[in-house]
C-alpha angles and dihedrals in degrees: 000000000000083000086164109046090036083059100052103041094050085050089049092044097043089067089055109039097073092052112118094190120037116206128188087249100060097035083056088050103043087044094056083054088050098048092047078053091059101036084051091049088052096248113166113261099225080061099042090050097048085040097058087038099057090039092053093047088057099037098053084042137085087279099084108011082067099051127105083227104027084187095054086047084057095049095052092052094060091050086054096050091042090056091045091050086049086046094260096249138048106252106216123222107272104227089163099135151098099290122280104061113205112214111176118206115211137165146103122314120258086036098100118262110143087054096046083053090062100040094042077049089058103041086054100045094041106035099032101028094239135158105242123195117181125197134176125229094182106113085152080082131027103196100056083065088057092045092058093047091054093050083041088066087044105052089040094238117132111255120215109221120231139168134224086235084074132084114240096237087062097052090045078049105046092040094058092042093061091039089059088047092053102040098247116176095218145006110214093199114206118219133192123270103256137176111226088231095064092093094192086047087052101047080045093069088027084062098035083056099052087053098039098036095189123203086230133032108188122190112211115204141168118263087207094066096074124198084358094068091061083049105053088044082055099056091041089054092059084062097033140049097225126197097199136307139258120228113211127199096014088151091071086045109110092165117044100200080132103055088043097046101046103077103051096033090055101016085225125117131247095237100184133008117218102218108181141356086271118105097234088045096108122101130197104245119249111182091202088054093047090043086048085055096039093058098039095258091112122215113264097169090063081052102057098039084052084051096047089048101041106044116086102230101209095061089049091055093044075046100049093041092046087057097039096055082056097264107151118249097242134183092274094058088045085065104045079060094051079047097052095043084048089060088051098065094278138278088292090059092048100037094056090056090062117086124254094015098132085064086071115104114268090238089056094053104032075065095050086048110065094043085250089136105047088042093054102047090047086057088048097058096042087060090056109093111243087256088057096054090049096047104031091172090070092064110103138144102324102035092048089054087050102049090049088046089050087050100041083239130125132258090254097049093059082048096054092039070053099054094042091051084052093051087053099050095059088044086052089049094050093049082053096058129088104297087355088137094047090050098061102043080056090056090048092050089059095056084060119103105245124282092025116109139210102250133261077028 
């Protein structure tokens, strides 16, 4: 995410944050580097010229001549102005309404919408416990109503059938009439994909919206779209009275003018981020954690809240206990864990949360990007004999050339799956010692940019 951007500003900061005395000279200078950073990011200029004007103010000012590490001053107010360009804090969805609570999805077609329904289905319905109940009003496409009664079933929401016969204001209708008959939490109301420009597709969800009058209106857009994507939610936002907006493949987004435009262009804020096809693949939106990312400090807090949701807790506490009563950490448990990381978007999604890791070298993580790793050593391990899993240290030179053979891997690959389960196992018996587990949420809490906390905390 923001791979680019992320590249050249921590190249550009990195000159500066060393420095034990700022002058006007070097913050002009480091600025210019920070505003071609931004242009080349397509961020949008009236942004990137409020952005550089409001960092130089501060930097020339009280604010760092009087720091102990003038660079590091420097560095943090960029992180401030990077977060007030983003709107500071993650605005939550207001379902604060007679159920049910009506949020309306618009937006242009190919951006994402019927997905973000799902998603935004699951998120509700996982992480706040609601009813959820989708329907689709897009009877410009017939298949995109099939496609949300098939995610629907995934994502285990009720769907509410239409029919392109109908005319989008019944089926709004009709669907928030049965969710108030069964009780339903909230109605995620599908719209058609629309260009701002199509005056009579516009009247059309002027005229839904009216009807409807949802609690929330949310405009789904393409990250990849850059600057534009700020644009066309502006003009949106002229026909209709949007809540806050949903930013869709973020994760193929190496540049981020969109994330950083939005907010001041439209004055509305990015309420959630899609950050891959999966259905559990959207993310509120917290301006500090994007800003930490932005600027190569990962984003531990996301991590641990990832960690917290997608182990099963369960098998970590027969785990723990198994290890504690002195039971050894085998290959079977190895791959609980690959299977585990797997359900939590994968070792890439984890591993970019983390700080400093652009400064890894591009092989490494051009391996960790396309899920070779996890997937290998998952075929590794399924080759072992149960025995083997069980007993690592009996595997020696011929079954390792059969387990590689079994894998279509090579003998040093199932070395090195064998160091790494080493590795793990030490790290295992350590987390089972006394404080082990304090220990290393300390050690977590050290990798954090300064003034975020771990939460709960």
């Amino acid at each position: 995410m923001f791979e680019n951007l992320t590249d050249r500003l921590s190249r550009t900061l990195k000159n500066i944050s060393g420095r034990g005395r700022l002058t006007e000279e070097n913050v002009k200078e480091t600025l210019r580097e920070v505003r071609m950073a931004l242009l080349e990011a397509d961020v949008a200029l009236p942004v990137v010229r409020e952005f550089v004007n409001s960092v130089k103010e501060r930097a020339v000012g009280q604010e760092v001549s009087k720091s102990l590490s003038p660079g590091q001053a420097f560095i943090k107010i960029v992180q401030s102005e990077l977060e007030k360009s983003m709107g500071e804090a993650n605005e939550a969805l207001d379902l604060a309404a007679q159920p049910p609570a009506v949020i309306m999805m618009a937006g242009l077609q190919g951006a994402g919408k019927t997905t973000s329904v799902a998603k935004l289905g699951k998120f509700l319905r996982t992480r706040h416990k609601k009813s959820v109940l989708v329907v689709s009003a897009d009877v410009y496409r017939p298949a995109a109503i099939k496609q949300l009664e098939t995610l629907a079933g995934e994502v285990e929401v009720e769907f509410f059938p239409s029919d392109v016969s109908q005319k989008p204001v019944d089926i709004a209708k009709a669907a928030i009439a049965h969710a108030k008959l069964k009780f339903i939490d909230v109605v995620l109301l599908d719209t058609a994909g629309r260009l701002h420009v199509d005056e009579a597709m516009m009247e059309e969800i002027k005229h839904l919206h009216q009807v409807v009058n949802p609690i929330e209106t949310l405009f789904v857009v393409d990250a990849m779209t850059g600057q534009d994507a700020a644009n066309t939610a502006q003009a949106f936002n002229e026909a209709l009275p949007l809540t806050g907006v949903i930013l869709t493949k973020v994760d193929g987004d190496a540049r981020g003018g969109a994330a950083l435009s939005i907010r001041h262009i439209t004055g509305k804020p990015i309420k959630f981020l899609g950050v891959g096809e999966k259905t559990d693949a959207l993310e509120p939106f917290h301006p500090d954690r994007i800003a930490s990312r932005i600027l190569g400090m990962g984003d531990v807090l996301s991590l641990i809240e990832e960690v917290e949701r997608g182990v099963d807790k369960e098998k970590a506490l027969k785990l723990a206990s198994k290890v504690k009563q002195g039971g050894s950490f085998d290959l079977e448990d190895f791959r609980e864990q690959l299977q585990q990381m797997k359900n939590m978007g994968g070792m890439m999604n984890m591993l970019e949360k983390l700080p400093g890791v652009g400064q890894l070298p591009p092989e490494a993580l051009a391996q960790v990007q396309d899920g070779r790793m996890t997937g290998q050593m998952e075929a590794i391990i399924n080759s072992m004999t149960a025995k083997e899993r069980k007993n690592p240290d009996l595997i020696k030179g011929s079954r390792k050339r059969r387990i590689a053979a079994g894998s279509g891997t090579q003998i040093q690959d199932v070395n090195r799956l064998l160091k790494q389960f080493t590795q793990m196992q030490k790290m295992m018996k350590k987390m089972s010692a006394k404080g082990g587990m304090q220990k290393m949420m300390r050690g977590m809490r050290g990798m954090m940019p300064p003034g975020m906390k771990l939460p709960g905390r």
